[in-house]
C-alpha positions in Angstrom: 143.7 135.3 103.9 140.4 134.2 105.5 137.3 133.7 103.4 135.0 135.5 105.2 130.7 134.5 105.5 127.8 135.2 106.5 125.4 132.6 107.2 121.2 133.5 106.8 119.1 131.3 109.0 122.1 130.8 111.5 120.2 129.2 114.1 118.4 126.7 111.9 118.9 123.0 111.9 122.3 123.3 109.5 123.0 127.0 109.7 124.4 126.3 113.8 126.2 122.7 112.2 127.7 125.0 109.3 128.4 127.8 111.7 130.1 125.4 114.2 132.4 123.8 111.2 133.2 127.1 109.8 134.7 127.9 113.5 136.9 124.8 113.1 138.2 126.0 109.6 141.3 127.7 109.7 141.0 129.4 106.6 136.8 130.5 107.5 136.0 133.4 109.3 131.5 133.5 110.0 131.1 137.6 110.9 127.8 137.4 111.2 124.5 135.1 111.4 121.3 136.5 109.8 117.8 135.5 111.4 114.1 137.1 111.1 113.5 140.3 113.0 111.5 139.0 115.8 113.9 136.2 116.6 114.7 136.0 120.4 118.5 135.7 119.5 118.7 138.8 117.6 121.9 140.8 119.3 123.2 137.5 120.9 126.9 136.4 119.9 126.6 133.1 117.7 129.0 131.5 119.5 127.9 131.8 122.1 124.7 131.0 121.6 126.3 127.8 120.4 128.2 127.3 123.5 131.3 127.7 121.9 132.4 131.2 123.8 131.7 134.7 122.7 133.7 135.7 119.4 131.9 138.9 118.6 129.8 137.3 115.9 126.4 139.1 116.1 123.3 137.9 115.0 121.2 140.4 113.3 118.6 141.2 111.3 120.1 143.5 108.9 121.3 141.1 106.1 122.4 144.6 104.2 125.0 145.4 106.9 126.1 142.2 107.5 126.7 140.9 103.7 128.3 144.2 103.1 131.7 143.1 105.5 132.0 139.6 103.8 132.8 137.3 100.8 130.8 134.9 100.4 127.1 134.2 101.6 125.3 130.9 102.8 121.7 130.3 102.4 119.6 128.1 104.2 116.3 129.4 104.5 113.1 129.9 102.3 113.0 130.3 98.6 111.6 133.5 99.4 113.6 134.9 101.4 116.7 133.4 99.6 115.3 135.0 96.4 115.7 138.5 98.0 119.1 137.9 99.9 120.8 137.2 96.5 119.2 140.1 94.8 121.1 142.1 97.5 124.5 140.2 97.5 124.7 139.6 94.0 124.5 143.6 93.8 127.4 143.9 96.2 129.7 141.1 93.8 129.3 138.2 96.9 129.6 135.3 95.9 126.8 132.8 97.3 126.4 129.5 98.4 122.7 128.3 98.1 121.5 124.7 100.4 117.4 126.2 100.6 115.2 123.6 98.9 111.7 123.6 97.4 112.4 126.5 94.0 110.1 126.2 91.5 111.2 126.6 88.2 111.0 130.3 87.9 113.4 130.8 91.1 115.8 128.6 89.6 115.7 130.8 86.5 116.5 133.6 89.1 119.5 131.8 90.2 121.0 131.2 87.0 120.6 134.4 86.1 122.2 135.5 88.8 125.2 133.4 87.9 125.9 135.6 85.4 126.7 138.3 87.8 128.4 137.1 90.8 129.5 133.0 91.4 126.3 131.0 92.8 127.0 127.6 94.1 123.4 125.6 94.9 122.6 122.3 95.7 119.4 120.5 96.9 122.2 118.0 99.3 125.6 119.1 100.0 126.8 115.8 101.0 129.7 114.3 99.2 127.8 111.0 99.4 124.5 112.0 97.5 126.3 114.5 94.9 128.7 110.9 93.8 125.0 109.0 93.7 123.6 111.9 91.4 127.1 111.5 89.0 126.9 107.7 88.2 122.7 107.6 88.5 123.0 108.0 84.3 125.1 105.5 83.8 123.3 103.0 86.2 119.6 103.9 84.7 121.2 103.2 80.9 123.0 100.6 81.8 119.7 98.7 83.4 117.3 99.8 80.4 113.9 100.1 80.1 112.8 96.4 82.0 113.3 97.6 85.5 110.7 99.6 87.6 112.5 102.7 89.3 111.0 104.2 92.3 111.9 106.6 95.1 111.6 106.4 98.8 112.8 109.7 100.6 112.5 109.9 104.7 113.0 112.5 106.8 112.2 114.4 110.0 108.8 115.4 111.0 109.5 119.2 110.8 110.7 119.4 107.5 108.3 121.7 105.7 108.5 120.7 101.7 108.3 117.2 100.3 109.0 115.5 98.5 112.7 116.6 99.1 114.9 119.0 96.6 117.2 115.5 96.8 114.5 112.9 95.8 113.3 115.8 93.5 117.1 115.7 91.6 117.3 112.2 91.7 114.0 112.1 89.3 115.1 114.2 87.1 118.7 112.8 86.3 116.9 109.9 86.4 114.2 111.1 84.1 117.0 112.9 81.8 118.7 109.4 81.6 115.0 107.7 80.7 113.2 110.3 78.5 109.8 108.2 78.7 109.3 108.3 82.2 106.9 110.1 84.1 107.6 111.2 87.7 104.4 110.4 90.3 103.9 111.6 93.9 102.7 108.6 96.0 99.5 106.7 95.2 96.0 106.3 96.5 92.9 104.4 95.8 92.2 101.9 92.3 95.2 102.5 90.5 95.1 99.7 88.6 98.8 98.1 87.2 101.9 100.2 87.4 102.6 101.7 84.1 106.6 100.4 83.2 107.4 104.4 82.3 106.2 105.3 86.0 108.5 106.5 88.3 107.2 107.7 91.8 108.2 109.5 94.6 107.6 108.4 98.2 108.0 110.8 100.6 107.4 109.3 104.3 108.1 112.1 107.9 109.3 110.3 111.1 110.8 111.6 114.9 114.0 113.1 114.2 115.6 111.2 111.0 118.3 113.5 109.7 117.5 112.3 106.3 117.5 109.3 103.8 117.3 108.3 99.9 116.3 105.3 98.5 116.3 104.1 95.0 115.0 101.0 94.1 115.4 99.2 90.7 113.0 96.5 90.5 113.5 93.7 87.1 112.3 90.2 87.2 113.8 88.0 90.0 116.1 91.1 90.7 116.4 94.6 92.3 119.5 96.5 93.3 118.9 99.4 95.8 120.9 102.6 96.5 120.6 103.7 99.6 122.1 107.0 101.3 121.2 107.8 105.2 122.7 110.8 106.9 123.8 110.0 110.3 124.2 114.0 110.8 124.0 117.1 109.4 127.2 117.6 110.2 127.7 116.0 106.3 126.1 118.6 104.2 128.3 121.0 106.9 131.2 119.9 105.5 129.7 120.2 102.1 129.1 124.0 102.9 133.0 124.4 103.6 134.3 122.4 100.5 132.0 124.7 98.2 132.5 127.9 100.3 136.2 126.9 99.3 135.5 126.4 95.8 133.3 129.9 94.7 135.6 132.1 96.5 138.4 132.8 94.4 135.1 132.3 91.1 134.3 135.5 89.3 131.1 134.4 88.0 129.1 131.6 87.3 126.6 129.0 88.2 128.3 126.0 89.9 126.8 122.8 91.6 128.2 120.6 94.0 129.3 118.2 90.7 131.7 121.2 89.6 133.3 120.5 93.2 133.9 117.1 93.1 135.0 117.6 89.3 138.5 118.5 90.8 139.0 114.8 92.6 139.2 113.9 88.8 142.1 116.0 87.6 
């Protein structure tokens, strides 16, 4: 039987590239996209929209109605409004699927708690790439010690509206969690003076149309290693978005990450 979604803030940048996968997925049915109230799309068929031929998919406003017919949800918008649509679909037992960036700590509390009630899948990057970087990060950071500078270098598109990114923003802190004494900075400006060895900044630069890319440089004496991840679409965390929509929709309960998804490449 087909999982069936709905996907809030259908028409954004990775709401059409996740709607557009989903149509490829034999076992994904999208019944409906959710956008704001005074979007100019709001009746339109999705797929149509998308130039993939009318399927009856409507796009609507009323995220009540809509999360009421299906299984699981998918949520790329804004904290805020992501805050409220799982209130709602948590209520109803969907399951949710959660790609919105830029919590703070209290709406992560929120989302745990709601993993109590209803399976909650969330990540800050849904690509495969980036979620294998964020499972051997530990063991690189111990592995190096303390004689090697880290530092972060996030780039991305000129429209994106928080920085620095939810990626760079996870990379600290399993960095961080791996190196207790360090201390995560945002960029630097004026005298600074020398860079203090339990320093570990966060560069976050916005250029054109760059999908989106992660750099982590360690930096020892006549040495540094850099990781690098660059997304040459969207269409990566897209595929992301199917893998987990596959993995929460047989979950009671629970609060998942992309981590628990890959997990299963290891049995």
């Amino acid at each position: 039987m087909k999982v069936k979604i709905v996907i809030s803030g259908c028409l954004g940048r990775m709401g059409e590239r996740i709607a557009c996968l989903a149509f490829n997925a034999s076992d994904i049915e999208v019944i409906a996209g959710i956008e704001k109230e005074d979007h100019p799309s709001i009746g339109e068929d999705l797929s149509e929209v998308l130039g993939k031929g009318r399927r009856g998919i409507e796009i609507t406003s009323d995220f009540k109605q809509a999360i009421s017919k299906s299984d699981v949800l998918i949520e790329f918008t804004s904290p805020k409004v992501t805050l409220k649509h799982i209130q709602v679909a948590s209520g109803l037992g969907k399951k949710i699927l959660i790609g919105t960036t830029g919590f703070d700590e209290q709406g992560i509390q929120e989302i745990k708690k709601t993993g109590s009630e209803t399976a909650v899948l969330i990540s800050p990057n849904m690509s495969i790439g980036v979620n294998v970087m964020f499972k051997i990060m530990p063991q690189l950071v111990k592995l190096l010690g303390e004689d090697y500078d880290i530092e972060i270098v996030e780039l991305h598109h000129n429209k994106k509206k928080d920085a620095p990114s939810g990626t760079a923003k996870k990379i600290a802190e399993i960095i961080c969690d791996a190196r207790s004494n360090l201390k995560c900075t945002y960029g630097r400006q004026g005298l600074t003076g020398p860079r203090d060895k339990d320093e570990l900044a966060i560069h976050a630069l916005r250029l054109g149309d760059i999908t989106g890319e992660h750099r982590i440089i360690f930096a020892g004496n006549d040495e540094r290693i850099e990781f690098i991840h660059s997304a040459g679409s969207r269409d990566i965390f897209a595929e992301g978005v199917i893998l987990g929509v596959r993995y929460i929709r047989d979950k009671k309960s629970g609060f998942y990450t992309m981590g628990d998804v890959l997990s299963q490449r290891l049995r």
